[in-house]
Each structure stands twice: as C-alpha cells, then as structure tokens.
N, C-alpha and C positions, 0 to 999 in steps of 0.2 A: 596983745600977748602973743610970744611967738608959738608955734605950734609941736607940740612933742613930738621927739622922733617916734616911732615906731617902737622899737627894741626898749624905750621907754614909756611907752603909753600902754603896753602888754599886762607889767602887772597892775594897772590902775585900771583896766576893763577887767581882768579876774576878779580882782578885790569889789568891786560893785557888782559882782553878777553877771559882768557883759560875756558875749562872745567873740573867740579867737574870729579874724578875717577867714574868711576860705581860701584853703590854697591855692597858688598859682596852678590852671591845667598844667600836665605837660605837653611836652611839645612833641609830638609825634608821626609830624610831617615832613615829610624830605623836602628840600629841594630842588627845582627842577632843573633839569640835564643843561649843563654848558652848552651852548652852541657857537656855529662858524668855527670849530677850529680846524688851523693852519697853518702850516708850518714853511719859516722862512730861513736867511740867512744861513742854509745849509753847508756843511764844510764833511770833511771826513772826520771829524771831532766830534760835532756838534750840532745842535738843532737850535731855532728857536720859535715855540710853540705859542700862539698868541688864541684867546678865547672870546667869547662875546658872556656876560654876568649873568649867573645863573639868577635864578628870584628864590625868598624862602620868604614866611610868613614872620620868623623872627628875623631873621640874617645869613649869610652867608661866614662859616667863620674858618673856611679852609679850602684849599682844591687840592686831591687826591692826582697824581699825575703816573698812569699805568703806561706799559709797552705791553701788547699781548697777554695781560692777566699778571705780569710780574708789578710790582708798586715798587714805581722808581724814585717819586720826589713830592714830597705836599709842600703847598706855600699857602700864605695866608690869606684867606678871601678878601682882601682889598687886591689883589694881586691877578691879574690876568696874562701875566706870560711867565715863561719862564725859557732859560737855556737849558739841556739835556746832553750830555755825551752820548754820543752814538759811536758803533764801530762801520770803519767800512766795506762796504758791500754788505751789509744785513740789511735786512727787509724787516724793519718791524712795524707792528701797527698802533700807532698812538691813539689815546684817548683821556679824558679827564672826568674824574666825577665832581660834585659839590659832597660838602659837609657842614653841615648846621652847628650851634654848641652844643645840642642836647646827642651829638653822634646819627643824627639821621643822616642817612647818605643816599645822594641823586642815583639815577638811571645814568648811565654812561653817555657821554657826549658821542657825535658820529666820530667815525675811526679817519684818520689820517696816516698813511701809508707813505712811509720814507726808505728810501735806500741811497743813503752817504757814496760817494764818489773813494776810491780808494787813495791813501795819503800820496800816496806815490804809484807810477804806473810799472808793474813790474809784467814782463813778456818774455822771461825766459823762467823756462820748464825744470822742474828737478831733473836729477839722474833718474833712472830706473834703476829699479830693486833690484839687488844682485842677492843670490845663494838662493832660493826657493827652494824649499824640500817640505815635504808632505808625508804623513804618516796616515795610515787606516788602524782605528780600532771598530771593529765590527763593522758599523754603518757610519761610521764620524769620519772624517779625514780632518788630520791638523796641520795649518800650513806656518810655517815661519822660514822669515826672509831677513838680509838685512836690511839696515834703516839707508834712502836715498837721500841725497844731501840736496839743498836750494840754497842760492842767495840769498832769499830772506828765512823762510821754514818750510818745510812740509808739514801741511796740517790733517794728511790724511793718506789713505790708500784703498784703492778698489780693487775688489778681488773678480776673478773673472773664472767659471766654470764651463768648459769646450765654449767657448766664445763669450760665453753670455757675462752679462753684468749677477754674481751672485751673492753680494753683501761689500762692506766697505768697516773701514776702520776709522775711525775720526781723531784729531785733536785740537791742540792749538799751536801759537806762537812757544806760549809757555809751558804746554804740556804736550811735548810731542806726540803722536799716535802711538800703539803697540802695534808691533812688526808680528805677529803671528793674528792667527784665525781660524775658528773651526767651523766646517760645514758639517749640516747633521742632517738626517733623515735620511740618508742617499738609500739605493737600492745596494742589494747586496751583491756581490761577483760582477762591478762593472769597474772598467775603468774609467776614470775621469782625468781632464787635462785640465791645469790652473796654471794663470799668471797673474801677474800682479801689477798696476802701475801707482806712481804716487802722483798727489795732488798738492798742488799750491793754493793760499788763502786766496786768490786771484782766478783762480783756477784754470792754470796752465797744469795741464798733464806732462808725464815721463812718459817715453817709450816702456810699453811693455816689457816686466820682463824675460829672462827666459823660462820654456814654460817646463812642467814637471807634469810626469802623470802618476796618476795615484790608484791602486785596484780596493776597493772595496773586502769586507772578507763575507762569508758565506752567509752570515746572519746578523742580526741586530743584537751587540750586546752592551747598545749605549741608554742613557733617560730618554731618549728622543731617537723616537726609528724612522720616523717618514711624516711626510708632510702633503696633503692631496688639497690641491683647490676645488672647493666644494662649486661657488657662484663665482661672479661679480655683482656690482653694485654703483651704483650712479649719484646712489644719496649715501651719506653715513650710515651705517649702521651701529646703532651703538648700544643696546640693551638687547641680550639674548637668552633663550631657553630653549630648552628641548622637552614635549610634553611626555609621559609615557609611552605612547604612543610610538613615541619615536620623532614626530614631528618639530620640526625647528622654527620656531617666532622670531623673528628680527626686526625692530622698530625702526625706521627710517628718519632719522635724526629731523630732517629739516622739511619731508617731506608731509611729515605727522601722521603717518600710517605703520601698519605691520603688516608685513610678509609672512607667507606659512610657504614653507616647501619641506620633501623627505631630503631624509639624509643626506645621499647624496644628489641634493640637489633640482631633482625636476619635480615638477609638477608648482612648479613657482609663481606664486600669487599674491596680491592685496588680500585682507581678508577683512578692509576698512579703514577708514580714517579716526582717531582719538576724536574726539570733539573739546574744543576749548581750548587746543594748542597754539600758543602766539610764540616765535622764535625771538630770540635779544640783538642779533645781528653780532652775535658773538658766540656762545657755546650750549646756547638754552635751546628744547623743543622737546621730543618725544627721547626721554632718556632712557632708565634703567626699566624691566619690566621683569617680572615671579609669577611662578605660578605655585600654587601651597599645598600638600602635601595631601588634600582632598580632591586636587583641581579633576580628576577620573569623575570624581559624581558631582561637584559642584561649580565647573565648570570656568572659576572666575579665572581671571589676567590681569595682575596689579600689575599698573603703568604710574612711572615717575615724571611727569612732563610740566615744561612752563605755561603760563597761560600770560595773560595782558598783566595781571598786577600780581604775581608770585608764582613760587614751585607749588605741587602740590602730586597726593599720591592717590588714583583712583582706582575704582575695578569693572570691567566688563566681563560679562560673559561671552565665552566664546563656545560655540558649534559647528565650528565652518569659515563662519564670518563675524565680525565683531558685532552683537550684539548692542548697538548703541542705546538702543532704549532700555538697557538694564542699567546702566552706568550709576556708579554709585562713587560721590566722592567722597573719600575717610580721613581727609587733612587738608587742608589750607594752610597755607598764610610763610610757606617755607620761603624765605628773602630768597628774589631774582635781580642778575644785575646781567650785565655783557656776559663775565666769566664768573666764577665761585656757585654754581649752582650745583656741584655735590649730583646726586642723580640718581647711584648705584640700589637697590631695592636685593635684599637676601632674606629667605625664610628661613627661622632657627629651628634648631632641633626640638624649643621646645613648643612650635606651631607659632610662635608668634612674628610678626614681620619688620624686622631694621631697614632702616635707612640713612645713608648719607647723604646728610644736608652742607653743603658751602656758604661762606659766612657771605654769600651775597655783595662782596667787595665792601664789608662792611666791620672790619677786624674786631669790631669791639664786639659784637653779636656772640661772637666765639667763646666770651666769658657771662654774657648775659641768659640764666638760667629762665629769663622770660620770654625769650626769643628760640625762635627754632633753627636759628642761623649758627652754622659751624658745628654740628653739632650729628653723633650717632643717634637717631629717633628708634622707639620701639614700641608699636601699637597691636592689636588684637586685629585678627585680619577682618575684621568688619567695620573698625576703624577708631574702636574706644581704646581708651588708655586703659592699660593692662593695672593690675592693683598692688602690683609687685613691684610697679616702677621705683627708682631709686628716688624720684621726686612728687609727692607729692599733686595727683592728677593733672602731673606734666608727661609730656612723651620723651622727654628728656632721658636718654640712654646714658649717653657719655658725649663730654664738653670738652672746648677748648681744642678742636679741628678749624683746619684753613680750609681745606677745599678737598673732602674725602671723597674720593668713587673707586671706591674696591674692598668689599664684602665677603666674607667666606669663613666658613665652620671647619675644625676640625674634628679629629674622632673622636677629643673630649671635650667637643661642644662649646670648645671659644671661637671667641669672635674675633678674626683678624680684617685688621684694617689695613687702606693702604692711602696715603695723604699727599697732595701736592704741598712742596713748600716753594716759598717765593723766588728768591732767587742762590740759594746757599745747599740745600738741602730737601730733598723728600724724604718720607719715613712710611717704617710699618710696624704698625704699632697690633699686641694684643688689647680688645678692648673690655675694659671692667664696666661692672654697674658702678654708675655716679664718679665716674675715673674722670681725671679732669688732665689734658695732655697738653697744654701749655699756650695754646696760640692765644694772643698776638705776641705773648712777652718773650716766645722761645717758639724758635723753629727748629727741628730736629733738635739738636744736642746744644747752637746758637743763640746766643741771646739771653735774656735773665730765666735760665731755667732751673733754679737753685729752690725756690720757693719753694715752700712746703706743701706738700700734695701733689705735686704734678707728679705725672706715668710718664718716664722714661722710654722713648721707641726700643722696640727689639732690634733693628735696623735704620742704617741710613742712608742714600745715595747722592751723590753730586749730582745737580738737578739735569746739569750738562748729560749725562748719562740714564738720566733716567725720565722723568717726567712722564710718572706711573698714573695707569688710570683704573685699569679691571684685576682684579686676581681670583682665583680659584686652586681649591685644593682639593689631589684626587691623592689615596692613600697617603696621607698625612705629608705629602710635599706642595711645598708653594708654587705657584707658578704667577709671576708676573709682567702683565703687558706693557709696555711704555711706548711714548709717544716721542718728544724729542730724540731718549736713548734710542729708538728704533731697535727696540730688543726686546727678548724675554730671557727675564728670572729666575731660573729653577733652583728652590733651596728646600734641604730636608728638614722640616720641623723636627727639631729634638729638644725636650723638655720645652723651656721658655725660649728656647735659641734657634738660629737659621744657620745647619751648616751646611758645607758643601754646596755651596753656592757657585751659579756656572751661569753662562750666561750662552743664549743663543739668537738665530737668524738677527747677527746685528749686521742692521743694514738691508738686509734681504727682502726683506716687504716692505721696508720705510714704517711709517708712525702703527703700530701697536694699542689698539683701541681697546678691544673686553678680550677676557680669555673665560671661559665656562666651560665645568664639566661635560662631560659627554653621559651619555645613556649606558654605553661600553666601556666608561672606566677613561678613556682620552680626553681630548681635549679641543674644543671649540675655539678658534684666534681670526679676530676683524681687525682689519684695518682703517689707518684715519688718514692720509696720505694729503687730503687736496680739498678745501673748503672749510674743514672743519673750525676755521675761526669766523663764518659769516653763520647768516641765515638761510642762504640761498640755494634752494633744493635743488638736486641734480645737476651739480659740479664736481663731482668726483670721481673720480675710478679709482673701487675700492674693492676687495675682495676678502670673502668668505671661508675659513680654511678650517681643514682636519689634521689635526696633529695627532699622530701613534703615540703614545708614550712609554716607555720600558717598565718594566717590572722591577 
C-alpha cells in the first residue's frame, strides 16, 4: 500500500488522537564568507568578479555583490561570477556576501580593490575660470566665477585662499559643478586673496584664475564665525563627548581606545583600551560613545563598539582612566558585517539611551521586529528594556533604517535621525515610537514607499552630496557632517521642516565624520579623510575641530 502524503495523513493522526510532527527548527545560521575573490577581465566599463563557494548548513541561495557598502548586484548562489560596470578612474572596493533562503547573510568576503583605466586618454586641461568676484558678509566671503570649458567636462573646481588649497566644488559629466563658493569662519578685518582653477574627470588642471581679493567686515554676522583645529589624529576618531568638566573623549575607531584631552587640546592621552573590540576590515570597532546625564556622580561612559560576532552597547566607568574592571555590557547581539553597523549612542531628554543600529548588510533585518538590525534601539541606561517601549520587552524604538548614525534631540524632545541610503538617496528623518521608515522597500522618497505606515523623511540628499554620518542640534538648528559630500548641513528646525538650509566647508576638510555639541553652545567637527574603509589603526591624518557658531 502506497504511503500517504503528509497534508493527507494530518487529519487521520488528529482523528485518532495522534500528534502533529514537530516543527521544522529554523534556520538561523549564516553562511560562511565567500572567499578568493578576484577580479579579472578589466576594461573602463567593466569588471569581472569571480569567488570561491561559500558553505551553509542548508544552501547557499544567493550572492549579495557590494562596492564600498553600496549593493550593486545579487545573483543566484549557484553562480560564482559576475560582470559589474564600473566607471573610470574610481577606486572602488569590492566585496560579496552569501545569503541562505531563511535570509541569513555571511560576514563579508576580503575586499578587492579596482581602479578601471579611463575609456579614452584625455591630456588637455580645461580653460581657467574667468570673472571671479567675491563678496564679504560679516565673516563669510562668497565667491562666483564663470563656468571653464573642456573637451570632454569639467567635473570640478578648487578654490584656493592666499595660496592655499581651501575647499573644492565637485560634479560630473552630467551634472556639471556650481561655479560659486562660500568660505566661512574667516577672521574679521582681514583681507583675503582667492582663485580658482578647474578640474577634468582625468584630472588635468586649468590655469589659475585671476585672482580677486576680498576684505572681511569687522565682526561675524554669519551661522558659522570661525573655525580652530583643536588636535590631529592618526586613527579615526569617530564617537565624541565633552564631560561637564569640560573634558573631551574621543574613541579611536580602529585603535579601540579613548582619548581624554581639554578643550583646547593639551594634555592629550589614552585613558584605555574597550575590551572586546574586534574591527570587520570595513567600518566596525569602537564607535559612537554617551555619557548620561548623571555621569558627575556616576561616572559611567556608554560605548557602541564591534566585537568578533556582533555590535553591542557597554559601559565603564571612568576616573581618569578607563575603569575596565567595572565594564558592564547592557546589549548584545546588534548584526555586524563589513559596513551597516549604525554605531551613533544619544541620551534622551527623558534619561533613557537610543541607538543606531545598521541592518548588518542584511536588508531584510530592517523590517524584522526580532532583530536589532536597522533599527533606533532604546534602553534604560543600565541596560533593561524600558516598559514604555512601543514593543513589547523589545528595545525596538523605530524600524525599517539602512544604516543610521546620527542621533540628536531638539528643544521638544524629538528625536532626529540621520540615515545612509544606498546608492539614490540619504535622508533625515524625525523619529516616532514604533515608526516604521521604509527600508529595504523605499529609500528616501524611492522605491515602494506608498504602503501604509511608513514615515515619510523630513529631508533628502543626493548620496553624491551627502553620505551623512553624525548630526547635532545646538538652539534648535541642525547641523550635518557628511562624508562623501565633504560638507556640513546647517538647517533651522521649524515646526516638522528643515529651512534655510546652507551648506558649508565643502571640500575644506574632506570626509565629515561626527559633529557634537559643545559645552559653550558650538560645535564639535571630526574628520574621516583616509582609512576609514579598513581596520587598520593608525592610517590616517585626521583632525579634530572647533566650530564658533552664530547666534
């Protein structure tokens, strides 16, 4: 006699009493990381990426195929190459995950570094920029020039202050640069001499052009009056505080320690090493770091950092020196990959402590309310789940983020965020209890974001421009660091909207890491300039800055 299926033999073990089988576990093991990749067949088009098979316990049922944290292409896990357009001359760094069917996704394969040959060789220089005129309001000078012509495009222009290189203008093929520029923070009653040249995708330079000078006026009456380099820095710095004290912490990304020095600047030291920090060889280690709103008498220092198998958020006491034997950790299990590891740590107004978690290169996590991946967390600074939470003794704040690291309160106590998107858009979103902001199905304003419930961003930027990481709010204005844009964001919160939006030092420092309030009301600005895509401590020259800000 043949043997019943299944779906058929169900209700003949009810009907006698019997019991249902037990369900299948799931499956909740990744994949392990592709290896060998390599990249051949290169052209200024093109790449083509070949791997060696990940292993999983069930199968392999996809490969995720990233450039630098952006997700450029998945193909099917029987599949072990693939071709990629690339542009030329760009430097990007490849890599591929695995994905199983149940959505667990591998540790990143090692990175492969390519830079495409240009389609054609071009060796003549644009014009130089003709008409340069400069205006001073208070302490700003604004420069506009006309546009220089090339052969193929001009995708850019460096501005140059009494010789020096002091910010740049970017664009593309298709989106030519803007021909103006403002320099801020100058001193007041001085003059200053600017020119300007342009640049080619190949990067042939113009002749200078001719230059202009420009006098400052007696005082500052712009957003931004001055600007002082506090340090330098060798490792990243990428999570900052100032204690009451006055005292400045800055966590060494790759290094896995924190610095203490004054204000400005001396008395500059280790005050220890995190214990348990393991880097991804991409953008994981000692991230965002708080101190709570007791920290005068109880001394603690929440630190956001990677370890060997996840993010997680702990605390030391600090007196001096990092306290390691007091170490207390208040969360596990936040998904770490290469990039998406989120990081940022801010205390609310109403004592308790958020975090931005990154979905771990793992998009689906970002709608999984069982997971801490993609997601605003919000715990009791001792490290339980607050009983207010929107979920049910989850730390689940608000869902459906890519890759948030930018934290900040305003004076009625919302919570602004600020989010990497892929490759179309970043956003800054305010964020609600149990707000659900769209990722993987919508990125900013892109993509299926029609469904019902999703929170609309208050803002959005061209990633090309932006590629935001830290923000901070002093008198109810935003202030935004970015990283590709190599700029900051200054916009006035009013009502639920960002106006008066302006942008500054673009170009001027390069990549724009954290921005944090000051003790005086100003502002705190790091930079990310050189490393910050490895693990590798002490490859940077990165600096420390004081920004004045206006009244």
């Amino acid at each position: 006699m043949r043997a019943l299926a299944l779906p058929l033999l169900l209700p003949v073990l009810i009907a006698a009493g019997g019991s249902l089988p037990p369900a299948a576990p799931a499956d909740t093991v990744p994949p392990s990381a592709p290896a060998r990749l390599r990249a051949g067949a290169l052209t200024c088009e093109a790449v083509t990426l070949r791997w060696s098979a990940a292993t999983d316990d069930v199968g392999v049922a996809a490969y995720d195929i990233y450039h630098d944290g952006q997700l450029v292409r998945s193909v099917p896990g029987i599949t072990r190459s693939a071709t990629l357009p690339v542009v030329g001359g760009a430097t990007w760094g490849w890599y591929v995950n695995a994905r199983d069917q149940a959505g667990n996704v591998s540790q990143a394969s090692p990175t492969v570094s390519v830079t495409p040959p240009y389609c054609e060789v071009d060796d003549q220089a644009p014009t130089a920029p003709a008409g340069l005129t400069g205006t001073a309001t208070g302490t700003s000078v604004v420069l506009s020039w006309t546009a220089a012509s090339d052969n193929v495009a001009v995708v850019g222009y460096v501005v140059y202050r009494d010789g020096a290189v002091v910010g740049s203008v970017t664009g593309s093929d298709g989106n030519p640069p803007a021909t103006s520029f403002t320099d801020s923070g100058l001193r007041p009653d001085t003059a200053y001499r600017y020119a300007v040249l342009a640049r080619d995708a190949q990067g042939n330079l113009s002749a200078q052009s001719a230059a202009v000078t420009v006098s400052t006026g007696p005082s500052c009456t712009n957003p931004v009056c001055g600007t002082t380099q506090v340090t330098t820095e060798s490792d990243l710095p990428w999570g900052l505080v100032q204690t009451p004290d006055g005292t400045v912490l800055y966590g060494r990304r790759d290094v896995f320690d924190v610095v203490a020095m004054n204000a400005t600047g001396g008395d500059k030291h280790s005050i220890g090493t995190v214990p348990g920090v393991q880097g991804t060889n991409g953008e994981g280690g000692v991230l965002g770091l708080a101190v709570g709103p007791d920290f005068t008498t109880d001394r603690w220092l929440y630190v956001y950092h990677t370890s060997a198998t996840d993010n997680r958020i702990v605390r030391i006491r600090y007196d001096g020196t990092l306290r390691t034997d007091t170490l207390q950790v208040l969360l596990t299990g936040i998904p770490r990959n290469k990039y998406h590891n989120g990081g940022r740590l801010r205390f609310g107004p109403d004592g308790m402590l958020y975090a931005a978690a990154g979905d771990g290169q793992d998009p689906d996590q970002a709608q999984d309310l069982a997971s801490l991946g993609g997601k605003v967390l919000r715990l009791r600074p001792d490290g339980g789940v607050p009983a207010d939470n929107p979920f049910a003794g989850s730390y689940v704040w608000s869902y459906g983020h890519r890759n948030p690291q930018g934290l900040a309160f305003d004076s009625q106590g919302r919570l602004w965020e600020q989010e990497f998107g892929n490759n179309v858009m970043d956003e800054t979103n305010i964020v609600v209890k149990g707000g659900n902001y769209g990722w993987p199905a919508c990125e900013g304003t892109t993509g299926d974001c029609a469904a019902s419930g999703l929170i609309a961003p208050v803002r959005t930027y061209p990633v090309a421009a932006a590629s935001c990481s830290g923000i901070a709010i002093v008198r109810d204005v935003l202030y935004i660091a970015c990283l590709r844009g190599a700029r900051l964001y200054r916009a006035v919160i009013s009502g639920s909207t960002l106006t008066d939006v302006q942008q500054y030092f673009v170009g001027t420092y390069g990549r724009l890491r954290t921005v944090e309030p000051s003790i005086d009301g100003n502002l705190w600005l790091t930079t990310s300039t050189g490393g910050d895509k490895d693990s590798v401590p002490g490859n940077s020259n990165e600096r420390v800055l004081k920004v004045t800000v206006g009244s």
